[in-house]
C-alpha positions in Angstrom: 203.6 -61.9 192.4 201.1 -59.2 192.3 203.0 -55.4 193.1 202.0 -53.5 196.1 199.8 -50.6 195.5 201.1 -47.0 195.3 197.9 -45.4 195.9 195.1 -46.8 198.8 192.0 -46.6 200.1 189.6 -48.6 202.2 186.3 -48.8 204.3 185.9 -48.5 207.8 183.4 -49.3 210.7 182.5 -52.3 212.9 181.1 -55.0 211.5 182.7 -54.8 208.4 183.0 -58.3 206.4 179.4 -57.5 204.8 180.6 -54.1 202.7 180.7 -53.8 199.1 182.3 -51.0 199.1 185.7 -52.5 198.1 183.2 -54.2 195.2 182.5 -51.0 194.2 185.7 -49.2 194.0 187.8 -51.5 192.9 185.8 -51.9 189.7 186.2 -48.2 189.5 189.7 -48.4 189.6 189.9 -51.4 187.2 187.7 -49.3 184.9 189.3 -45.9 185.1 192.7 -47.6 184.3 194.1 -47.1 187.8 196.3 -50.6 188.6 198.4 -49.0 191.2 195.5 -48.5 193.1 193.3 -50.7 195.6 190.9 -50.5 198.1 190.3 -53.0 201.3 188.8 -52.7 204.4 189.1 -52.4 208.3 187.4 -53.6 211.2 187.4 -50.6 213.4 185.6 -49.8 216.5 184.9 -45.8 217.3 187.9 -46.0 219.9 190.5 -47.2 217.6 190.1 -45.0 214.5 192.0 -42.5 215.8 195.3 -45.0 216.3 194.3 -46.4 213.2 194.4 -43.2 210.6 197.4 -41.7 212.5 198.7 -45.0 211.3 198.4 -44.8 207.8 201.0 -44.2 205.5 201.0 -41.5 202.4 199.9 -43.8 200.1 196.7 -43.3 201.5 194.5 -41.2 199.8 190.9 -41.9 201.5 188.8 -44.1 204.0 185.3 -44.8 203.5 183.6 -44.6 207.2 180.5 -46.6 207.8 178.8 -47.2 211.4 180.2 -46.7 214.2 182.9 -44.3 213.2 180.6 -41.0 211.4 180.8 -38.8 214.6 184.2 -40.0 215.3 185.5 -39.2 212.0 184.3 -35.7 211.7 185.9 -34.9 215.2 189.5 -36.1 214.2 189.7 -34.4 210.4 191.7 -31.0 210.8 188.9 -29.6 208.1 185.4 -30.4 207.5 182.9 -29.9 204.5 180.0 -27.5 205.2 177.8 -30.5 204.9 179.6 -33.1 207.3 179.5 -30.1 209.9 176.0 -29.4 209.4 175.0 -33.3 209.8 177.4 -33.9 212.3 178.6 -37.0 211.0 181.4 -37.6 207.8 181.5 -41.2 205.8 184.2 -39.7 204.3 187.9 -38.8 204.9 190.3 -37.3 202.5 193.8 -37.3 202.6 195.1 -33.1 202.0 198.8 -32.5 200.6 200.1 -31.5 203.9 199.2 -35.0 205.3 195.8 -33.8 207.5 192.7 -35.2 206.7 189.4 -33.4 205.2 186.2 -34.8 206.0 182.9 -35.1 204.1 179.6 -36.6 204.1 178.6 -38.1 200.8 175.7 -39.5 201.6 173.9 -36.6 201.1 175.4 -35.6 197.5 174.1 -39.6 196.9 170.8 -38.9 198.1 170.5 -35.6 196.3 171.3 -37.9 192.9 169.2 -40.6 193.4 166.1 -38.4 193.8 166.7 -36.1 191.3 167.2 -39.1 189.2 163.8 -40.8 189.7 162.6 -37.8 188.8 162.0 -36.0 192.0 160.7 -32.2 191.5 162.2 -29.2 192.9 161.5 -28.0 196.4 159.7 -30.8 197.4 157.6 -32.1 200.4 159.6 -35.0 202.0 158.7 -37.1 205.1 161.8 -38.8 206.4 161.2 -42.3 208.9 163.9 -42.3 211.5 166.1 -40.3 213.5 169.3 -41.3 213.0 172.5 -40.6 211.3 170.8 -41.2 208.1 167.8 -39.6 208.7 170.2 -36.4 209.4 172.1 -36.7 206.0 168.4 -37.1 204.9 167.4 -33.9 206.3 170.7 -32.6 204.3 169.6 -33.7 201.1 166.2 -32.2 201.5 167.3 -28.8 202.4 169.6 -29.0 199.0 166.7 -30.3 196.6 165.0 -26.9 197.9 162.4 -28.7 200.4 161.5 -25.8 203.0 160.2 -28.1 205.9 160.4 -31.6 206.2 158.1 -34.3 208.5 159.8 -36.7 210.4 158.2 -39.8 212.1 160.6 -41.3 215.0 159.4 -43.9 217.5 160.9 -42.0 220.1 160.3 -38.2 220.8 163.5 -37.6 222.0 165.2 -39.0 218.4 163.0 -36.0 216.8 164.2 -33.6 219.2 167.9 -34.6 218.2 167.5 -33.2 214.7 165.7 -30.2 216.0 169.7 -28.9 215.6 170.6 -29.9 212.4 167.3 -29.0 210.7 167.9 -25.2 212.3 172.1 -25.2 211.5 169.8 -26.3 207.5 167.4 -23.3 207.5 164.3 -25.7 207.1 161.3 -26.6 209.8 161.1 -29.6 211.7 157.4 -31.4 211.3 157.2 -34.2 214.1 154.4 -36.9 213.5 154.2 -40.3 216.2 155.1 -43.1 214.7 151.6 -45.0 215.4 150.6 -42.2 212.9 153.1 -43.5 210.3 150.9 -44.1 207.8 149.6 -41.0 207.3 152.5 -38.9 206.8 153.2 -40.4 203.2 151.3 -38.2 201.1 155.0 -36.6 200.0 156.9 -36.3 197.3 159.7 -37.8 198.7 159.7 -40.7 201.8 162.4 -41.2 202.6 163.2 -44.9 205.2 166.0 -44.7 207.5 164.9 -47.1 209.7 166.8 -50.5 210.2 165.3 -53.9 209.5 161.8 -55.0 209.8 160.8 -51.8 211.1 158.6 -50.2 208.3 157.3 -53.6 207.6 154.1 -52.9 209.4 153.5 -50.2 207.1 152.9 -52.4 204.2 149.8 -52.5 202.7 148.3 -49.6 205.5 149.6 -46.6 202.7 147.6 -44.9 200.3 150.3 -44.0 198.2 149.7 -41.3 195.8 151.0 -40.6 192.1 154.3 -38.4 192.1 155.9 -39.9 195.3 159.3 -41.3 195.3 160.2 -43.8 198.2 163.5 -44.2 199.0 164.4 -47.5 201.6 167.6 -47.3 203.2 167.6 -51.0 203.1 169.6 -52.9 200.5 169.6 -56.6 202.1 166.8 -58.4 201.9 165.3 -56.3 199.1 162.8 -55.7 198.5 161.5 -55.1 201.7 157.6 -55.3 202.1 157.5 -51.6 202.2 159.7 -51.5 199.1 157.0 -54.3 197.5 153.8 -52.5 198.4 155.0 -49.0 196.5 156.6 -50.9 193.8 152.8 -52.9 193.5 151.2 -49.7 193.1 153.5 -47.9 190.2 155.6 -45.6 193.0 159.5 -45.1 191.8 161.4 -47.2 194.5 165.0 -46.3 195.4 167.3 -48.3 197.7 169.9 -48.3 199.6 172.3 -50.1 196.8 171.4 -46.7 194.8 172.7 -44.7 197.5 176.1 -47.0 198.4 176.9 -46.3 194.9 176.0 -42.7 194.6 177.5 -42.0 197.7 180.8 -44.2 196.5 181.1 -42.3 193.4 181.8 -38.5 194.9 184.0 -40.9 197.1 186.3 -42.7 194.2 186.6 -38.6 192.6 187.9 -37.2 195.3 190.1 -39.8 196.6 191.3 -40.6 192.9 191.3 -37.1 191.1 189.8 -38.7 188.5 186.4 -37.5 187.3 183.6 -38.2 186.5 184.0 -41.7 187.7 183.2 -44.6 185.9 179.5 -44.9 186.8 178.6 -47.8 184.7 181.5 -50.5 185.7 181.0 -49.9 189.2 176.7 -50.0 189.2 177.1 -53.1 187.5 180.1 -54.4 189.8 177.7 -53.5 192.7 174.2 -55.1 191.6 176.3 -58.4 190.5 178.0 -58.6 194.0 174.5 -58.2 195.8 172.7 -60.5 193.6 174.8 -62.8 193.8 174.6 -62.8 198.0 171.1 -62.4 198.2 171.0 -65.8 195.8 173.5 -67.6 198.5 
């Protein structure tokens, strides 16, 4: 009879049954010699996470917050990271000694990594696709790896004008290019994809990329996308968005464990074994 955990954490949103974040974490834990600790998972819509965390008892230490709940999140924590407030979203709650919850956003610490990992260069020009929540902790990431403007291609106008905000609250300039001119804003350093599925597809094959740009696709499932393929075809570093789950999961697992730096290895290879294995069937 297996003991129940002392210590717990879990993901959040709605759908749920595709994360790997329990993957992920509880590799970490089984790495970092932590058995009184495991990590699930909720289905939660944005009008039931409130019920749900007042809920919780202390042996929870964290929640992992994936769509719909970002907004939601950073409106219920009693403290908020400089980040979350300045993206407007958290995918990350804490749980403080006195029982309140602190909210971050991690994604933007992930992105930060991942790019300064494939060799990114300081203050770089970055073109983000999208206007989303990930296209704001995109923004984030930018402003932190010293980028002083950044180009962003929506398909709507008015998705652009929503991060007209968060690039001023980020001290950096706001460069809007029509998505039928796509193709021509990827002479950056950095390009960065936060659109979903099958949108950036047309792109393929219609970039000239260049030597010293990183492209990083949100997209982790299918992989690689035809985007993803055409840079990787001509010799362009190609991030993804299983670089940033676990980048992002990492800053996660420290602060909700105490336990740094987290065991990196066990849980990138936990990760990229769990997702090959679905993508195989």
């Amino acid at each position: 009879m297996t003991a129940t955990p002392s210590h717990r954490a879990a993901v959040c949103g709605q759908p749920i049954a595709h994360s790997l974040s329990p993957v992920i974490h509880n590799a970490g834990y089984a790495a970092a010699g932590l058995p009184d600790w495991a990590y699930s998972s909720f289905e939660c819509a944005e009008a039931g996470l409130a019920s749900l965390v007042s809920g919780l008892g202390p042996e929870w230490a964290g929640l992992s917050l994936t769509m719909p709940l970002k907004e939601e999140g950073l409106r219920l924590a009693a403290v908020a990271t400089p980040v979350a407030v300045a993206v407007g979203a958290a995918n990350t709650l804490v749980r403080r000694d006195d029982g309140t919850w602190q909210a971050d956003n991690t994604d933007v610490a992930g992105m930060v990594r991942v790019l300064r990992d494939a060799g990114l260069k300081p203050s770089p020009s970055v073109t983000v696709l999208g206007g989303g929540g990930t296209a704001r902790a995109a923004l984030a990431a930018a402003a932190q790896l010293g980028a002083s403007a950044v180009t962003v291609v929506t398909r709507r106008p008015s998705a652009r004008e929503e991060l007209v905000p968060v690039a001023e609250t980020l001290g950096i300039a706001l460069l809007g290019v029509s998505w039928d001119l796509a193709g021509a804003a990827f002479g950056a350093d950095a390009v960065v994809s936060t659109v979903p599925k099958g949108a950036a597809d047309h792109l393929a094959g219609q970039v000239a990329w260049r030597d010293g740009t990183v492209l990083f696709d949100a997209i982790y499932d299918p992989w690689p996308t035809p985007l993803a393929a055409d840079a990787q075809a001509h010799g362009v570093p190609v991030l993804s968005g299983l670089d940033l789950l676990l980048a992002q999961a990492l800053s996660q697992f420290e602060q909700f464990t105490g336990v740094t730096p987290a065991p990196e290895e066990a849980m990138r290879a936990a990760l990229f074994a769990a997702a090959a294995a679905r993508q195989a069937g």
